[in-house]
NUNU-191762 format. One record per residue: residue in three letters; x, y, z of N, C-alpha, C, O, CB in turn; chain. Coordinates in steps of 0.2 Angstrom, whole numbers, padded with zeros to 4 digits. Glycine has a CB too. Layout:
N
[ALA [X Y Z] [X Y Z] [X Y Z] [X Y Z] [X Y Z] A];
...
END
This chain:
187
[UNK [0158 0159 -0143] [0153 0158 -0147] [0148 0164 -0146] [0145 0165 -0140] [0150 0151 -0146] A];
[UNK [0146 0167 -0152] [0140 0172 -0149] [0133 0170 -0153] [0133 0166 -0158] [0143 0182 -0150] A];
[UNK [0128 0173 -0151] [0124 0171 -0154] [0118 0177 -0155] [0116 0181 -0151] [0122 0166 -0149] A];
[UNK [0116 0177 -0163] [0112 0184 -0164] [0105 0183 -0161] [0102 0178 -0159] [0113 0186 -0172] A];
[UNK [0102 0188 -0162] [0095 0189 -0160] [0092 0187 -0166] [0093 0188 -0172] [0093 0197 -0158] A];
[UNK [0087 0182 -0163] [0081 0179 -0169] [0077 0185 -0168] [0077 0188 -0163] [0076 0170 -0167] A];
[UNK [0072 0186 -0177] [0067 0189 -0178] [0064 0187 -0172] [0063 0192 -0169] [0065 0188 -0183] A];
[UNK [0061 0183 -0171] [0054 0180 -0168] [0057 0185 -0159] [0052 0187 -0156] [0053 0168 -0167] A];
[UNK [0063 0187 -0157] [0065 0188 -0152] [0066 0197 -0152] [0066 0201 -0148] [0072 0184 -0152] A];
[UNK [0067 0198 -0157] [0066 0205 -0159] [0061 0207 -0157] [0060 0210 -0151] [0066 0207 -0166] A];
[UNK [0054 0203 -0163] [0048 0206 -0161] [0046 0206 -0154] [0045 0211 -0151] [0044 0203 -0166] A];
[UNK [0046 0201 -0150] [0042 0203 -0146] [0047 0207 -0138] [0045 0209 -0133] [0039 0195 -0144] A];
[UNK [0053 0208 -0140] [0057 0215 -0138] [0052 0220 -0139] [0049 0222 -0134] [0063 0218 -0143] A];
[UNK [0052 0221 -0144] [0048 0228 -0148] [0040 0227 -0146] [0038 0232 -0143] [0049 0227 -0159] A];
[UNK [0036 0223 -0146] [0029 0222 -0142] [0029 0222 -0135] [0024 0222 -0132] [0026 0215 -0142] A];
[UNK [0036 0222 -0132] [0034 0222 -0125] [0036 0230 -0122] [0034 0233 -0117] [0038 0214 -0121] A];
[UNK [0040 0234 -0127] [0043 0239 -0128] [0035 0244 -0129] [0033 0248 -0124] [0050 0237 -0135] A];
[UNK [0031 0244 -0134] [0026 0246 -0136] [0021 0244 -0130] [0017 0249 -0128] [0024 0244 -0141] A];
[UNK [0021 0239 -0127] [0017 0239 -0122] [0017 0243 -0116] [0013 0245 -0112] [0016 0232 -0121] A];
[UNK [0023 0243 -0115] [0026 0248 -0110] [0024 0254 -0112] [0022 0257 -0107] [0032 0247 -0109] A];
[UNK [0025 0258 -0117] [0023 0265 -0117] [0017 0266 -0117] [0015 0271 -0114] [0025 0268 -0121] A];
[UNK [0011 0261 -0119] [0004 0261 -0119] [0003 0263 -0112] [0000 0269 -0110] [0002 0253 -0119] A];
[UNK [0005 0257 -0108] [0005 0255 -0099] [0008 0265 -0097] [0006 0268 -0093] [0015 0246 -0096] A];
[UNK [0011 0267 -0101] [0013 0273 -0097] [0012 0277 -0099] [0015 0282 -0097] [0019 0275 -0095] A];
[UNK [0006 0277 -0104] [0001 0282 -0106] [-0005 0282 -0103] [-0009 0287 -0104] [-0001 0281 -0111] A];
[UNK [-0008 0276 -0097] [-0013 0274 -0094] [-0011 0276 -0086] [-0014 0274 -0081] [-0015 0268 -0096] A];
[UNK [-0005 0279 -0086] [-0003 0278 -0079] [-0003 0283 -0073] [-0003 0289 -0073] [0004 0278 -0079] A];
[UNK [-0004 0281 -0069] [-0006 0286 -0063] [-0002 0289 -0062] [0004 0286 -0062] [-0008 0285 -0057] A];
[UNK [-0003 0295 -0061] [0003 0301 -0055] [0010 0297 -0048] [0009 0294 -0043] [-0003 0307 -0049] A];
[UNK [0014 0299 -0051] [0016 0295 -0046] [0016 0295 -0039] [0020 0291 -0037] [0021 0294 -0048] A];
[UNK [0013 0298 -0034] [0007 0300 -0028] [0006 0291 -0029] [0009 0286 -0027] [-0001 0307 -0030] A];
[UNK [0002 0292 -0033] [-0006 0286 -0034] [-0001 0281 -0035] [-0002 0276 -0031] [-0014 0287 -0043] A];
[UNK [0003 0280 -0038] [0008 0273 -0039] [0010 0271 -0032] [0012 0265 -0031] [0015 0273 -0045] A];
[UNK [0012 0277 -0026] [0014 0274 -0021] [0008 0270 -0016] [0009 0266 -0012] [0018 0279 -0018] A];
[UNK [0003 0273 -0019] [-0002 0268 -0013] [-0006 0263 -0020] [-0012 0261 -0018] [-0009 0274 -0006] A];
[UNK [-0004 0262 -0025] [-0006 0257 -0027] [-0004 0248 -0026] [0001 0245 -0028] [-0005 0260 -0032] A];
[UNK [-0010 0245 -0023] [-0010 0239 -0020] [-0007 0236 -0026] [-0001 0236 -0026] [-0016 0236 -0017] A];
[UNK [-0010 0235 -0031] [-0009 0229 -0036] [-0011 0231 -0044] [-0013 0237 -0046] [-0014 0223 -0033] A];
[UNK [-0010 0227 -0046] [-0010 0229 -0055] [-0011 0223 -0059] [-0008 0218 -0057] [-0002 0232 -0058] A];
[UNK [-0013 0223 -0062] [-0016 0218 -0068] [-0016 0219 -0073] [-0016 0225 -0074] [-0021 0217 -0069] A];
[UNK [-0015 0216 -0079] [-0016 0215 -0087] [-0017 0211 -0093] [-0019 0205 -0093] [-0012 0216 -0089] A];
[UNK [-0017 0214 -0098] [-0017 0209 -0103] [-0014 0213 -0108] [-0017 0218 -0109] [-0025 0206 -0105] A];
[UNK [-0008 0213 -0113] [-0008 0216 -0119] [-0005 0209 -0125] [-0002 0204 -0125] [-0002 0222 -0118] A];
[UNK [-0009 0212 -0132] [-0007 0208 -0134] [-0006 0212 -0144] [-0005 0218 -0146] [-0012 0200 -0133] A];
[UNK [-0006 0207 -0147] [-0005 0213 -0156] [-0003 0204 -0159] [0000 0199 -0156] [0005 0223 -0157] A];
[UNK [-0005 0205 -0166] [-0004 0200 -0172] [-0008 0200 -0177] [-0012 0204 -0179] [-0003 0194 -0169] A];
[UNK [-0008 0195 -0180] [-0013 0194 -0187] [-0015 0187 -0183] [-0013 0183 -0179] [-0009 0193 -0195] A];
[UNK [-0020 0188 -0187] [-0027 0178 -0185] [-0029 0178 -0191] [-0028 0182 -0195] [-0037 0180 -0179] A];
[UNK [-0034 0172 -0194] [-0036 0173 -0199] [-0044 0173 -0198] [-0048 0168 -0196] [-0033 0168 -0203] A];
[UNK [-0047 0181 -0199] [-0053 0181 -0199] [-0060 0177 -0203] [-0059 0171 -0206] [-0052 0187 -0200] A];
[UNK [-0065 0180 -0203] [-0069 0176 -0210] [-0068 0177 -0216] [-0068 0172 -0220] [-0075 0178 -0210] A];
[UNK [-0065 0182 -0218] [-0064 0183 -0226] [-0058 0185 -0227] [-0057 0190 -0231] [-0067 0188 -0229] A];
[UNK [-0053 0183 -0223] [-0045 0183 -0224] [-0040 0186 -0217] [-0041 0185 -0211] [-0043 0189 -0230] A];
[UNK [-0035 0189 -0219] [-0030 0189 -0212] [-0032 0197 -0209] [-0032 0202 -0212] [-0021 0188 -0213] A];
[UNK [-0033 0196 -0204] [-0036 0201 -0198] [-0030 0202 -0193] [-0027 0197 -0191] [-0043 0199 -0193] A];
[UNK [-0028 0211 -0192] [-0022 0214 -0189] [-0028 0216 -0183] [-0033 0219 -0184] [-0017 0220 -0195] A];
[UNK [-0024 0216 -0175] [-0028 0217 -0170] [-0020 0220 -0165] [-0014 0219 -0166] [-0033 0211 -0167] A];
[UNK [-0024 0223 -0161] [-0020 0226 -0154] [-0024 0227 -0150] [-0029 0230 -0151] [-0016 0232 -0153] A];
[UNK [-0022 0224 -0143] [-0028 0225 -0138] [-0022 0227 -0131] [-0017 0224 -0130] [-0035 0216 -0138] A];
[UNK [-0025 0231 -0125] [-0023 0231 -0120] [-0028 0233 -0116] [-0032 0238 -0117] [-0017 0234 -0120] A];
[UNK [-0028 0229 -0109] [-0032 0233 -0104] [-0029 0230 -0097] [-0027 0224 -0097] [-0041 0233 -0105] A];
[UNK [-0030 0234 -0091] [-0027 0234 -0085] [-0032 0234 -0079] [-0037 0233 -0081] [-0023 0240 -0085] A];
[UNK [-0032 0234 -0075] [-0035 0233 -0068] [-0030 0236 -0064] [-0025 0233 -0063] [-0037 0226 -0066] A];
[UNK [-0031 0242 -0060] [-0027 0245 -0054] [-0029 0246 -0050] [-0033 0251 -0050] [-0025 0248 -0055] A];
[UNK [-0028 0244 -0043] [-0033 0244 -0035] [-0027 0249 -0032] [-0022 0246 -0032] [-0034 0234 -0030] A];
[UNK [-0029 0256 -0029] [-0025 0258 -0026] [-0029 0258 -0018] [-0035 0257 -0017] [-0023 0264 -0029] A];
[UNK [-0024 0258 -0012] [-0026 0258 -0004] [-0032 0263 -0006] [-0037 0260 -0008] [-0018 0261 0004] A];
[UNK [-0032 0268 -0007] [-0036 0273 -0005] [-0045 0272 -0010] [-0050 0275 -0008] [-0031 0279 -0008] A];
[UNK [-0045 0269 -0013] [-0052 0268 -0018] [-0054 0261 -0015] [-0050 0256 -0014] [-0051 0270 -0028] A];
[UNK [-0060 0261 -0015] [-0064 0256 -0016] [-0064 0251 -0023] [-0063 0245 -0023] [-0070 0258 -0014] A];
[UNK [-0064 0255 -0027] [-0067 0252 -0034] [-0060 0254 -0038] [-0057 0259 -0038] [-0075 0257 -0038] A];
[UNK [-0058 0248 -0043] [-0053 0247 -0047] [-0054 0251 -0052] [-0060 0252 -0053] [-0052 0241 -0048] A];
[UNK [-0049 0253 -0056] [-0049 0257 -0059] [-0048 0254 -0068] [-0044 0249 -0068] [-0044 0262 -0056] A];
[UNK [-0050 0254 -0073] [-0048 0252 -0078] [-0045 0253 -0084] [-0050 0257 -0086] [-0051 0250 -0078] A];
[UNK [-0043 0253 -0088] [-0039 0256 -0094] [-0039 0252 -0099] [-0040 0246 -0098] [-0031 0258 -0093] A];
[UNK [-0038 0253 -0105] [-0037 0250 -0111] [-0038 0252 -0116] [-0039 0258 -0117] [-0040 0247 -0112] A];
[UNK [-0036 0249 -0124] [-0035 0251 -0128] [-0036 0246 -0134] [-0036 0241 -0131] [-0029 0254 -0128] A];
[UNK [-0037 0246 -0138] [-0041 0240 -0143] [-0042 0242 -0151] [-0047 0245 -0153] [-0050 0240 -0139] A];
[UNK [-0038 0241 -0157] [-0039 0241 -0163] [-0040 0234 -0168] [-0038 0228 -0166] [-0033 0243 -0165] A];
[UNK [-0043 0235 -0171] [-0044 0228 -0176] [-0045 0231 -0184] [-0048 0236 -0185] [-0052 0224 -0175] A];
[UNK [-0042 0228 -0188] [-0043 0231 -0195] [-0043 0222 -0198] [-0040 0217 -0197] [-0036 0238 -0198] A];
[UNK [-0049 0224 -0203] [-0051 0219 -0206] [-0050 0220 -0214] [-0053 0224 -0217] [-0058 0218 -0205] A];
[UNK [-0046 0218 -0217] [-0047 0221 -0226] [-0052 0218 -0228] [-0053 0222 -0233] [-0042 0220 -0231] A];
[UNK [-0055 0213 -0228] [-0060 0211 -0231] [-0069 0212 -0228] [-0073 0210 -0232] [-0058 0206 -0232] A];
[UNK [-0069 0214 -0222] [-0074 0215 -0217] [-0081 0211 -0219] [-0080 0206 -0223] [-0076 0224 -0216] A];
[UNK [-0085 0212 -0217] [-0091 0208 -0219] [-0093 0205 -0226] [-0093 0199 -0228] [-0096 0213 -0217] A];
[UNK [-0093 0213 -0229] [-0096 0214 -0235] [-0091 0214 -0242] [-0091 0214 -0248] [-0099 0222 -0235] A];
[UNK [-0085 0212 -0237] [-0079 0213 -0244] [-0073 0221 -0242] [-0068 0223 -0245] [-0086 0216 -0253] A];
[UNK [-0076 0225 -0239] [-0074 0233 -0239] [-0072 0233 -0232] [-0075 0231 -0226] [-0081 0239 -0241] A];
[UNK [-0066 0234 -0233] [-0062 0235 -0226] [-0066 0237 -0219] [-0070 0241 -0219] [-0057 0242 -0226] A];
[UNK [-0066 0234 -0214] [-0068 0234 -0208] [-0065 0237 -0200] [-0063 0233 -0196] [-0069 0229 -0209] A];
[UNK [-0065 0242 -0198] [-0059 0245 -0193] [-0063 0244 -0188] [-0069 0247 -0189] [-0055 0253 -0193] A];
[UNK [-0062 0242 -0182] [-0064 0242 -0175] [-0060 0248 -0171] [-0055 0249 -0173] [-0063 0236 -0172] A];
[UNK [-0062 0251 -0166] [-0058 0256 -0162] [-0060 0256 -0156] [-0065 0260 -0156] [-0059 0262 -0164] A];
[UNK [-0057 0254 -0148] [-0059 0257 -0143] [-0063 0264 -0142] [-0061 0270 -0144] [-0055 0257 -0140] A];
[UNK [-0071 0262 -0139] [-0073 0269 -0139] [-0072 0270 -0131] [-0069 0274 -0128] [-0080 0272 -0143] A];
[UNK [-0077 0265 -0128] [-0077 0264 -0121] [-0075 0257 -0117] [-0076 0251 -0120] [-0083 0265 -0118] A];
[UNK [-0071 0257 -0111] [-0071 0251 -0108] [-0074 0250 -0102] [-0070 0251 -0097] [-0064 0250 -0108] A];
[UNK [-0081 0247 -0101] [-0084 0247 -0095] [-0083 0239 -0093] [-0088 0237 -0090] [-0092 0251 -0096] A];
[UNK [-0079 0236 -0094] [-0076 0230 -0090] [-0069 0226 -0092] [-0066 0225 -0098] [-0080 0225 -0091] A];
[UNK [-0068 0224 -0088] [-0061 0220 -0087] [-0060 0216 -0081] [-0061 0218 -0075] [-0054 0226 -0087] A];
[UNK [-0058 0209 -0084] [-0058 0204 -0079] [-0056 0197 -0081] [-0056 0194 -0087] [-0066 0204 -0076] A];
[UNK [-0053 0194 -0074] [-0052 0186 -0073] [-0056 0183 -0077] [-0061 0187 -0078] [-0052 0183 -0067] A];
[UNK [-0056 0176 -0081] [-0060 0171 -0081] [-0058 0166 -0078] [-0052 0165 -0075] [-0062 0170 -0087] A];
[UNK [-0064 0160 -0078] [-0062 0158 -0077] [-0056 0150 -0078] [-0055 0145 -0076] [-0066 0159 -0076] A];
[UNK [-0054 0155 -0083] [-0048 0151 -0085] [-0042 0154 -0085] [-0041 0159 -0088] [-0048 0149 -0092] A];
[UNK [-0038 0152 -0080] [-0032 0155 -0076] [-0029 0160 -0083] [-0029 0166 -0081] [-0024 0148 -0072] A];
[UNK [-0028 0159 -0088] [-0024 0163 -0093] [-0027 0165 -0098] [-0024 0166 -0103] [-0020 0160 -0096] A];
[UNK [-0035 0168 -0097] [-0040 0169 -0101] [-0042 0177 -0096] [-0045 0178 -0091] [-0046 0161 -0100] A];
[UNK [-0041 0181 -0099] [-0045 0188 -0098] [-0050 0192 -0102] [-0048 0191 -0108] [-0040 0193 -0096] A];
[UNK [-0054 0194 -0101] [-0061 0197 -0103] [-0063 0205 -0106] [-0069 0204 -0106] [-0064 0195 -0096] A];
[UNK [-0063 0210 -0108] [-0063 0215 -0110] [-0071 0218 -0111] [-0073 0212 -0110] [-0060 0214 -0114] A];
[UNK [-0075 0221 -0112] [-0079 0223 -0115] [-0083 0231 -0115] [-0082 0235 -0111] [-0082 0219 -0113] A];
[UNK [-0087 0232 -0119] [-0086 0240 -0121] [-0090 0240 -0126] [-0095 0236 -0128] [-0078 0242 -0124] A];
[UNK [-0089 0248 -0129] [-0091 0249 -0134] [-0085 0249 -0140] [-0079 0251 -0137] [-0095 0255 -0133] A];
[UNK [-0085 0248 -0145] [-0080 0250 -0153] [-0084 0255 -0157] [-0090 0255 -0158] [-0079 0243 -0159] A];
[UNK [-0079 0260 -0160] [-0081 0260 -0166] [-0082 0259 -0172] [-0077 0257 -0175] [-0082 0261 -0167] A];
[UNK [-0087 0259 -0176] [-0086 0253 -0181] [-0085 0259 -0186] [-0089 0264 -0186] [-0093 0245 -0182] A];
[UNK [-0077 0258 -0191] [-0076 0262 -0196] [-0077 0268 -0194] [-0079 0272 -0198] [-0080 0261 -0201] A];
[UNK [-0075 0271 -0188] [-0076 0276 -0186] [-0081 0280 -0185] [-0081 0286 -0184] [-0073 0278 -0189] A];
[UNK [-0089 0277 -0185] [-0093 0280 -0184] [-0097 0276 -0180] [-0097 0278 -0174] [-0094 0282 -0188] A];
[UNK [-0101 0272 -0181] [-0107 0269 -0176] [-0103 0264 -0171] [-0100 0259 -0172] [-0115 0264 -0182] A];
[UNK [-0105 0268 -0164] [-0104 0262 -0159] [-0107 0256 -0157] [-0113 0256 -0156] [-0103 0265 -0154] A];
[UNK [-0103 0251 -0156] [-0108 0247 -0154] [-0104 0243 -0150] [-0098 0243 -0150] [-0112 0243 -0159] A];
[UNK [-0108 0237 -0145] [-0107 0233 -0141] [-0100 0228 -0143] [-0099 0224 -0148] [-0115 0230 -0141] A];
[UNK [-0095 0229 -0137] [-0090 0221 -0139] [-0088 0218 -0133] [-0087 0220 -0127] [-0082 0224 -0144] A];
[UNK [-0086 0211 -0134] [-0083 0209 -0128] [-0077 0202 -0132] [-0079 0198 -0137] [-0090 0207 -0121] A];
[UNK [-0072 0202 -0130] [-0065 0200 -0130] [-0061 0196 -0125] [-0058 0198 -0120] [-0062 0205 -0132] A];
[UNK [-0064 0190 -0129] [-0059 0185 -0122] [-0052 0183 -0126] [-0052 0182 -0132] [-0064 0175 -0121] A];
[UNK [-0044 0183 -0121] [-0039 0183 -0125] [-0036 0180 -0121] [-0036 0182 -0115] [-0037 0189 -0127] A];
[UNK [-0032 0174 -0124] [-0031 0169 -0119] [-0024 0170 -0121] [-0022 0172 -0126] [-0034 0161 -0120] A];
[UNK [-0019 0169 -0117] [-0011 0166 -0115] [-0010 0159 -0115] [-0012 0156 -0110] [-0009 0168 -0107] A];
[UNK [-0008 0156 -0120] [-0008 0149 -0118] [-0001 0148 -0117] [0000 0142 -0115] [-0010 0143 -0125] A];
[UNK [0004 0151 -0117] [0011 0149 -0115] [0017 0155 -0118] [0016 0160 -0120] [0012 0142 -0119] A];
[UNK [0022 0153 -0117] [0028 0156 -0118] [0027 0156 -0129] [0024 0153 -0133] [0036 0149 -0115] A];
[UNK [0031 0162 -0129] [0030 0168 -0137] [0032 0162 -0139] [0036 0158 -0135] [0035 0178 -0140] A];
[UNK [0031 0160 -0145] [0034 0154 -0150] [0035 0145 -0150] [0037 0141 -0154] [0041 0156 -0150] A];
[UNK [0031 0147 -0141] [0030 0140 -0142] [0022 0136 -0143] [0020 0130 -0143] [0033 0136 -0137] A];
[UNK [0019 0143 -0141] [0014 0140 -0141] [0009 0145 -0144] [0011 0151 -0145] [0013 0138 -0135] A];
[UNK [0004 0143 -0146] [-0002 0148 -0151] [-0008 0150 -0145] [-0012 0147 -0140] [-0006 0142 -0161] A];
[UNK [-0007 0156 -0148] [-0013 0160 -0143] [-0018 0162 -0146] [-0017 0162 -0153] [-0012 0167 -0139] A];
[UNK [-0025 0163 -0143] [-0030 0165 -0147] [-0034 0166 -0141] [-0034 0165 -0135] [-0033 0160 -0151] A];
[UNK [-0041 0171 -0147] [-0045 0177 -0145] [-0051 0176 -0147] [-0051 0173 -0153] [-0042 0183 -0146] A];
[UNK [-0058 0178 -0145] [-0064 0176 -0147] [-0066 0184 -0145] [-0065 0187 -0139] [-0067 0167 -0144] A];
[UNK [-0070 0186 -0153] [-0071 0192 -0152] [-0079 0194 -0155] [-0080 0193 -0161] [-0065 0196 -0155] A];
[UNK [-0083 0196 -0152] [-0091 0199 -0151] [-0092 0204 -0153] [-0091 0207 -0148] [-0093 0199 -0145] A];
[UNK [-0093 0207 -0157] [-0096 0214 -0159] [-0105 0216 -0162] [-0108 0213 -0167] [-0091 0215 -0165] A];
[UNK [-0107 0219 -0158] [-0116 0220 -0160] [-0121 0217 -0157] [-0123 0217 -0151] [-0119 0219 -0167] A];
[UNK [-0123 0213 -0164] [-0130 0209 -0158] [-0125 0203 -0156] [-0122 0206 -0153] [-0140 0207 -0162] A];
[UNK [-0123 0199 -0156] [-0119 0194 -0155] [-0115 0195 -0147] [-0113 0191 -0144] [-0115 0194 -0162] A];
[UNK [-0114 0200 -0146] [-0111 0203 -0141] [-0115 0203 -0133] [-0112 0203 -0127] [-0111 0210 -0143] A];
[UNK [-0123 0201 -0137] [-0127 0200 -0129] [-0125 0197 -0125] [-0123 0192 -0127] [-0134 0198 -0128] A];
[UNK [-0125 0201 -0119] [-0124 0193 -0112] [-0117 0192 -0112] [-0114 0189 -0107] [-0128 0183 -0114] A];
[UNK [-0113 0195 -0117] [-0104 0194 -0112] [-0103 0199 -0108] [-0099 0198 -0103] [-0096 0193 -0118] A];
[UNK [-0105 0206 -0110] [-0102 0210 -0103] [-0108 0213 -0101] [-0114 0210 -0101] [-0094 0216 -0106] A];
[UNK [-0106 0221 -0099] [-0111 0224 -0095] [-0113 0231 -0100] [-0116 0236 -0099] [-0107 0226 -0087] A];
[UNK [-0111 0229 -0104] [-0115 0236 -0111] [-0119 0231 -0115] [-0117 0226 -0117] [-0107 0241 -0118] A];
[UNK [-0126 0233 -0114] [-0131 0232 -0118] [-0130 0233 -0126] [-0127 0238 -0129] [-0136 0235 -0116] A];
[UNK [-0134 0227 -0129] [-0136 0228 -0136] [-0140 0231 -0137] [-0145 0230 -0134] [-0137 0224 -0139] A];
[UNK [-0139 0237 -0141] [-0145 0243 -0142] [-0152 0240 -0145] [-0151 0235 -0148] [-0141 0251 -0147] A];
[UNK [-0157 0243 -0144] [-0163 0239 -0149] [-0162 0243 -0156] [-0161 0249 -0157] [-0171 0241 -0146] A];
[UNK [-0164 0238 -0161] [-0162 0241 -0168] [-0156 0241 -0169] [-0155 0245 -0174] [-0164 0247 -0169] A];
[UNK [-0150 0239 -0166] [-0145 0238 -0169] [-0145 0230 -0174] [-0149 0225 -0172] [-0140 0238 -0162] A];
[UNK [-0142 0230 -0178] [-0144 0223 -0185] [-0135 0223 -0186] [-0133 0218 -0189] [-0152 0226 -0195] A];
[UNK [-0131 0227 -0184] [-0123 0223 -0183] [-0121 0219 -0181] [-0121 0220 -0175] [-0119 0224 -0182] A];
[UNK [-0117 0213 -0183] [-0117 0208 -0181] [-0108 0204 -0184] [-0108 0201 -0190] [-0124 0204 -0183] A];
[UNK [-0104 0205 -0180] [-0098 0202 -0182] [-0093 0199 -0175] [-0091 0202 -0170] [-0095 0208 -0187] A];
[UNK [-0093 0194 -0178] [-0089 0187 -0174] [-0082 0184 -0178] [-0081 0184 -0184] [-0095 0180 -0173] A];
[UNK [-0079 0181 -0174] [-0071 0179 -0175] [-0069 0175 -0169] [-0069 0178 -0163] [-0065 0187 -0177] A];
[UNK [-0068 0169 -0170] [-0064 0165 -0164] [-0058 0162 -0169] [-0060 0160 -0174] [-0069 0158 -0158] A];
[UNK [-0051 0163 -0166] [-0047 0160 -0171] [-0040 0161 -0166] [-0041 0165 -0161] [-0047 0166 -0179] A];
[UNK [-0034 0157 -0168] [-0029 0156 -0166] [-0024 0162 -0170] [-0026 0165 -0175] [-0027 0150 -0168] A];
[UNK [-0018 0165 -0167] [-0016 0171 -0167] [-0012 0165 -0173] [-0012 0159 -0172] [-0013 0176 -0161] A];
[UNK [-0009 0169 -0180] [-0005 0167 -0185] [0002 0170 -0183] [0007 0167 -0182] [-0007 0169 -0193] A];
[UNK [0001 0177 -0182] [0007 0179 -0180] [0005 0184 -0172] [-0001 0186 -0170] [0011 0182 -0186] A];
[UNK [0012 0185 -0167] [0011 0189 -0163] [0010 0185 -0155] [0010 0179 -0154] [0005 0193 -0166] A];
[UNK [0008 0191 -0151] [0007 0186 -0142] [0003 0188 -0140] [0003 0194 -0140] [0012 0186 -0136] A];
[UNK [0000 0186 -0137] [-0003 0189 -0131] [-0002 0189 -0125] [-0003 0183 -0123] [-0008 0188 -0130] A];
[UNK [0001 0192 -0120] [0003 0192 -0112] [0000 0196 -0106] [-0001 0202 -0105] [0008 0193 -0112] A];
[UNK [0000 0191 -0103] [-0003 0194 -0096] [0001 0196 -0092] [0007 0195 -0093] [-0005 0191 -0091] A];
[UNK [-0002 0200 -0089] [0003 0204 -0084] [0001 0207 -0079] [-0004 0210 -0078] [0006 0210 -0087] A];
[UNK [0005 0203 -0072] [0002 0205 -0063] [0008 0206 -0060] [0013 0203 -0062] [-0003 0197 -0057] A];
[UNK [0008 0211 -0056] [0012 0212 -0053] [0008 0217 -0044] [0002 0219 -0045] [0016 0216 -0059] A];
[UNK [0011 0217 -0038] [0010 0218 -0032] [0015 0224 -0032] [0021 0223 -0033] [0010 0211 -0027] A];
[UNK [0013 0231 -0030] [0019 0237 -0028] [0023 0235 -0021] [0020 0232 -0016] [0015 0246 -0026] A];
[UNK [0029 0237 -0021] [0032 0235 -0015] [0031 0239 -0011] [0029 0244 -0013] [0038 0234 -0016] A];
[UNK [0031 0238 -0004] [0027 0241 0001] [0035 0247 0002] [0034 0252 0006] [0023 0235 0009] A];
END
């Protein structure tokens, strides 16, 4: 009896395939990977349904503690496209900076925050909570996402004064996963 590969089994082949080359685009020399203590993550990609229709995202960021530094190092990567955006007129988000990444307090809940750019030009304030609720297909994940003034008080980048942008989204993924990822280097 053999048994073929479900779509749903493809895709997340192919997401975890992408996430890996991400991961090895953020990667240290390999020197730095031998005294690296530990590692952390989150990657994820899918559609949600936004405010004014279905919203395509990818998000990845890491935490890496090597023996030799004090201070963890961080990486990431972050897209959102909206076709309907606020106003009606496509909306693209873009990692510009990532000045946090972290645990919450919800064992499967990790944290993001930064600047984006919005449509390619004006940066502003975001922060992105993105939860794991379980194994791809049996369970629905979801993400609650901050952008502008709405953005105050979740991370460590300020809302600029005179910033008047303002766009929010908390929603279950429709399609797609999000997963975490810890792993310890072997000594």
């Amino acid at each position: 009896m053999s048994s073929g590969t479900t779509r749903r089994a493809a895709l997340a082949t192919i997401g975890t395939g992408i996430a890996g080359v991400a991961a090895l685009g953020f990667a240290a020399p390999k020197a730095a990977l031998a005294a690296m203590s530990s590692a952390a993550g989150v990657f994820g990609g899918g559609s949600l349904e936004g405010p004014n229709g279905t919203v395509q995202f990818s998000a990845f960021a890491t935490r890496l503690e090597f023996d030799d530094q004090q201070e963890a190092e961080i990486r990431g990567a972050f897209e959102w496209f909206d076709p309907a955006g606020l106003d009606g007129e496509p909306l693209t988000l873009e990692l510009a900076t990532l000045s946090e990444y972290r645990r919450t307090d919800h064992d499967t809940t990790r944290f993001m925050a930064g600047t984006v750019l919005v449509n390619g030009e004006d940066e502003e304030p975001f922060g992105l909570f993105l939860t794991d609720n379980g194994v791809i297909g049996a369970t629905t994940d979801n993400l609650q996402l901050a952008v502008g003034t709405v953005a105050a008080g979740l991370g460590t980048v300020p809302v600029e004064a005179g910033s008047n942008f303002s766009y929010e989204v908390s929603a279950n993924l429709s399609t797609g996963n999000i997963q975490l990822i810890n792993f310890t280097q072997a000594q």
